[in-house]
N, C-alpha and C positions, 0 to 999 in steps of 0.2 A: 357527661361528668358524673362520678360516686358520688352522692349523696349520703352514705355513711360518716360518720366522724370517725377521727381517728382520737382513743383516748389515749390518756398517756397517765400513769402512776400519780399523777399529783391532783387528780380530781379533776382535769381541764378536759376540755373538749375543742381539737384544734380539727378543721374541714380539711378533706386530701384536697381542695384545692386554692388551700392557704398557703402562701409563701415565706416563711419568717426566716429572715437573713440570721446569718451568726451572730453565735455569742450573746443571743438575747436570751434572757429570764423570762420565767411565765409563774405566774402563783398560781393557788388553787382556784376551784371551781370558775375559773376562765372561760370564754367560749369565743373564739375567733373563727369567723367564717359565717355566722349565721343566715340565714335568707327568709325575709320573708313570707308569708305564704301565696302559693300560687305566682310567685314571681321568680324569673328561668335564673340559674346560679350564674354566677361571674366570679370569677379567680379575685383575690385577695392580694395583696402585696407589700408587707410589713419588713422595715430596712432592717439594718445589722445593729446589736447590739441595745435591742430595746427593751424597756423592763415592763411586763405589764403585770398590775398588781391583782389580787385575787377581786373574785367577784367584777371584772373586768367582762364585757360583753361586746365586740367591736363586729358587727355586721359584713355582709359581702360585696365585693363592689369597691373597695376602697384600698387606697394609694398615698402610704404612707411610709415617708421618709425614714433613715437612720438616724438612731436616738432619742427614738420614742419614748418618750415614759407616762403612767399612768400614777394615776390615787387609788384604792379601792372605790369598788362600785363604782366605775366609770360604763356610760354608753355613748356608744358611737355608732350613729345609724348607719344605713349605705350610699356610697358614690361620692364619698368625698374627698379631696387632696391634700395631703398634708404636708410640707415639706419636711428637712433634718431640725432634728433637736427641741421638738413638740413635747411640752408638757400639759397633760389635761389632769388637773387637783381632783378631790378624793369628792365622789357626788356630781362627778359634772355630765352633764349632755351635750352635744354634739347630734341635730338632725342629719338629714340627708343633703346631698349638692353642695354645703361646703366649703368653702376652699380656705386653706392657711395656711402664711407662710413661713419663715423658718426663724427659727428662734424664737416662735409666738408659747408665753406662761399665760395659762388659767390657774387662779387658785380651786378651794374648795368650792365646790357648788355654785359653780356658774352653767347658764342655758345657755347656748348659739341653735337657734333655729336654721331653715332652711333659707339657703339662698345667700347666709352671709361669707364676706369675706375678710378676713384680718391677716394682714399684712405683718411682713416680716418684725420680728423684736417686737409687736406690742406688747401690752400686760393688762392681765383681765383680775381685778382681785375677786376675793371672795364675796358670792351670792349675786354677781354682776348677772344683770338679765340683759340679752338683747331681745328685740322682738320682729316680724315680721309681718303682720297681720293687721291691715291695712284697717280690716272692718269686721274686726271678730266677730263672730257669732251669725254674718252675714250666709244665705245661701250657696252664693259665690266665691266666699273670702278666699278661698284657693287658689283662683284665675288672680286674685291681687295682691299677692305677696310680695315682699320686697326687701330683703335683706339690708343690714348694718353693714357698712365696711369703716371699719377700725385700718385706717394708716397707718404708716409704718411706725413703730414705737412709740405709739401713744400710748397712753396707760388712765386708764378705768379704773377709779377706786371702790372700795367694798360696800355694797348695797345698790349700786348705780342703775339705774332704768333706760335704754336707750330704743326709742321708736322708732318703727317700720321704716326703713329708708333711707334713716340718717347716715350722714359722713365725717367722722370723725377724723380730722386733720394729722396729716403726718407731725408726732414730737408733742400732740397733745394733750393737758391732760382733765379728766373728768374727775370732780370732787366724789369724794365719799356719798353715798346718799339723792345723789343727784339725779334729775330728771330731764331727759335730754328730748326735744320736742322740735330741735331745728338742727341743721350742719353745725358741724363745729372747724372752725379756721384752725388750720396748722400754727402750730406752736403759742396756744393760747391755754389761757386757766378757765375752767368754766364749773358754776357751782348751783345749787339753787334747786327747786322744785315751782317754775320749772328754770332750767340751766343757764344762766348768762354768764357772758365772759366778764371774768373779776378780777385778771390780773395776766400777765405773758410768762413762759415759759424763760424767757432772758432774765425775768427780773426778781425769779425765785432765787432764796439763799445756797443753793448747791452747785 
């Protein structure tokens, strides 16, 4: 594989073994393709029609749907899945391993560490942190990671804290501010620091 970039007139820097489908937009100072150091290249795979916005940085390894969009200064590290119609808001991260499904919104400045999974339609708002990291600071905390998975349209409101492991029920939804320390049941309301269920998804006014 070349490991040269190929640049292109608008300040981006796209790797020859990037694949960007049609009809997609690229801003400036973009860099698709990136590789780690010391670690062998792997092809890239970005669907059709996707926007990604300047100061965008999205790693190599990765397998991502049509109708991508991005915020500025978005990072996307390597090896992870994304399905069609992925929006990651303006400041967010995205580690490595991954996976998400389609129709999944992040606003501004939300983390997904490694290992999580969010499932189709959910919604991440702004500053949402998942976590992974069982026993920070630990020797080992590496070997005990353990991803969030967010169910299918659940939705996470702005500020939300969600710990290493947790399961966020399909259809439901986490308060603002909240701190989530245990599973959370499909289709329930849960709020608090730390999180209990306060009310059910049937019995909201919309």
């Amino acid at each position: 594989m070349n490991d040269s970039p190929n640049r292109i007139p608008d300040i981006s820097c796209i790797y020859q073994d990037v694949t960007l489908g049609p009809d997609a937009t690229v801003g400036q100072y973009v860099i698709l393709g990136e590789a780690p150091a010391g670690m062998e290249r792997m092809p890239t795979v970005i669907g059709a029609k996707a926007v990604i916005r300047s100061h965008t940085l999205i790693y190599h390894g990765n397998r991502i749907g049509d109708g991508f969009q991005t915020g500025h200064h978005v990072m996307v590290r390597e090896l992870n899945h994304m399905g069609d119609n992925v929006s990651l808001g303006t400041g967010s991260v995205v580690e490595h391993h991954v996976v998400i499904g389609n129709r999944v919104r992040m606003h501004s400045q939300v983390f997904v560490p490694e290992y999580c999974v969010l499932e189709d339609e959910c919604w991440l708002g702004p500053r949402v942190v998942l976590t992974n990291a069982r026993y920070p600071g630990s020797p080992e905390a590496k070997k005990h990671l353990k991803g969030v998975v967010v169910g299918r349209s659940a939705r996470i409101g702005a500020n939300a804290t969600v710990l290493p492991g947790v399961i966020i029920g399909e259809n439901a939804l986490v308060g603002a501010g909240a701190v989530v320390v245990r599973d959370v049941p499909a289709g329930v309301v849960v709020a608090g620091n730390p999180a209990r269920i306060v009310n059910s998804i049937d019995k909201l006014p919309y």
